[in-house]
C-alpha distance (Angstrom), angle and dihedral (degrees) to the residues before:
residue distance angle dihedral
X1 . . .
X2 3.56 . .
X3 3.99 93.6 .
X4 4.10 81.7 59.3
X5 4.19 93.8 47.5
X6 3.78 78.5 52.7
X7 3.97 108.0 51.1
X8 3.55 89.6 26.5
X9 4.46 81.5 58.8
X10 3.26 80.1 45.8
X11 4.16 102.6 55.9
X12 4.02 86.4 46.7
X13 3.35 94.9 60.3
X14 3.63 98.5 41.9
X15 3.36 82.4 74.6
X16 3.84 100.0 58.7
X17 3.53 130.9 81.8
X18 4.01 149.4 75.9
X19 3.65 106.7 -27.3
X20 3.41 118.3 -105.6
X21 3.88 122.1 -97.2
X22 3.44 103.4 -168.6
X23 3.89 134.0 37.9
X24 3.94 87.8 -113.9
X25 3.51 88.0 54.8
X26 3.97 96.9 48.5
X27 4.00 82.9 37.2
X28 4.35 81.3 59.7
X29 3.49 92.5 40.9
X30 3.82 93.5 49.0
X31 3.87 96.1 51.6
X32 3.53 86.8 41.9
X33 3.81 88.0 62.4
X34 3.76 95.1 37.6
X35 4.27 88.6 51.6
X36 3.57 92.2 45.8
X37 4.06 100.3 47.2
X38 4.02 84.6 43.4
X39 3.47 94.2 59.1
X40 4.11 95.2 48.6
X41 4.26 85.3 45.8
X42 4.14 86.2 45.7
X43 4.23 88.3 48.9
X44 4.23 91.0 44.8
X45 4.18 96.4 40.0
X46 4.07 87.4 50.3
X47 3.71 95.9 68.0
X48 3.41 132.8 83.2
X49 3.68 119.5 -63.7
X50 4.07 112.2 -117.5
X51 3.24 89.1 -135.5
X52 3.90 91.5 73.9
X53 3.75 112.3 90.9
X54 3.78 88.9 -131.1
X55 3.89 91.4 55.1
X56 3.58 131.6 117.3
X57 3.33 126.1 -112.7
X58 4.42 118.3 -96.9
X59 2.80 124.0 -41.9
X60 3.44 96.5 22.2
X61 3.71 87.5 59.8
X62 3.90 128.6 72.1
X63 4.24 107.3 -128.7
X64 3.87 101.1 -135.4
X65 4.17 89.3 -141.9
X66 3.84 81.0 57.0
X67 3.60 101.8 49.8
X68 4.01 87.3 48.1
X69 4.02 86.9 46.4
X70 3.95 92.5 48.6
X71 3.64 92.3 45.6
X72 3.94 94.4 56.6
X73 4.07 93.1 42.6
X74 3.85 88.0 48.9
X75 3.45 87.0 56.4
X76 4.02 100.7 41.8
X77 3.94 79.5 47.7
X78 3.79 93.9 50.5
X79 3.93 102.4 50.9
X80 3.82 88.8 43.3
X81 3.94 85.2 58.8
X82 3.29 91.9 36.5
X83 4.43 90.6 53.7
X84 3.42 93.2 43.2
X85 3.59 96.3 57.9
X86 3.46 95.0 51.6
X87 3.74 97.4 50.6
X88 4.09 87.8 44.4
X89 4.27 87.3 49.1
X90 4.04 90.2 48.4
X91 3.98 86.5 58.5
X92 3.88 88.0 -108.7
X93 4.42 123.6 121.8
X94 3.44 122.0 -100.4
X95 3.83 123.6 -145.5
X96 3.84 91.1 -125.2
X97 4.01 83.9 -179.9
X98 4.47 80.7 82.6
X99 3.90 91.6 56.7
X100 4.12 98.0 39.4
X101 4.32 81.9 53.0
X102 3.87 92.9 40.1
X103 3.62 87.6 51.8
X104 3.89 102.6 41.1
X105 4.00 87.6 58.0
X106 3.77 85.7 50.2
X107 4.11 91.7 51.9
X108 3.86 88.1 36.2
X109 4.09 90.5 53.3
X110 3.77 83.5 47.2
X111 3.72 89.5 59.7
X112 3.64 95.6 52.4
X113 3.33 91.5 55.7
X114 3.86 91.8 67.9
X115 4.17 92.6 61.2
């Protein structure tokens, strides 16, 4: 539980900070965000499911409906990343607004998983 406080301290402040100046720098900041929120989703969909009869009780438990969720925003989250940096590496302007909204459903999913 403690490893979760931590990454999960960890997420939040990935989000804090100068804002960026340049869309390399929000691109940074963005995958920052994206790493850091995986990581806390990675630690939660490892344990044991609660539906398992030998589970613990939430949070302590993975919800399967979760793990499915967090697996589908990850990857919404990932190809928006992954578009944006292309555009931004061709000389072109990203719509960051994609990857702040991909992103905030990620953290948000995060926070369900603490009920």
């Amino acid at each position: 539980m403690k490893f979760l406080s931590v990454v999960a301290l960890c997420a939040a402040l990935a989000g804090c900070g100068d804002k960026p100046n340049t869309p390399a720098q929000a691109m940074v900041a963005a995958r920052a965000t994206y790493i850091a929120t995986s990581a806390a989703f990675l630690a939660y969909a490892t344990q044991p499911f609660c539906t398992q009869p030998s589970a613990p009780k939430p949070p302590l438990c993975a919800k399967p409906e979760l793990v499915i969720k967090g697996k589908a925003v990850a990857s919404n989250a990932r190809l928006a990343l992954d578009a944006a940096d292309l555009v931004i590496n061709a000389g072109g302007i990203a719509d960051l607004r994609v990857i702040e909204q991909a992103n905030k459903e990620f953290r948000d999913l995060l926070e369900e998983t603490k009920k």
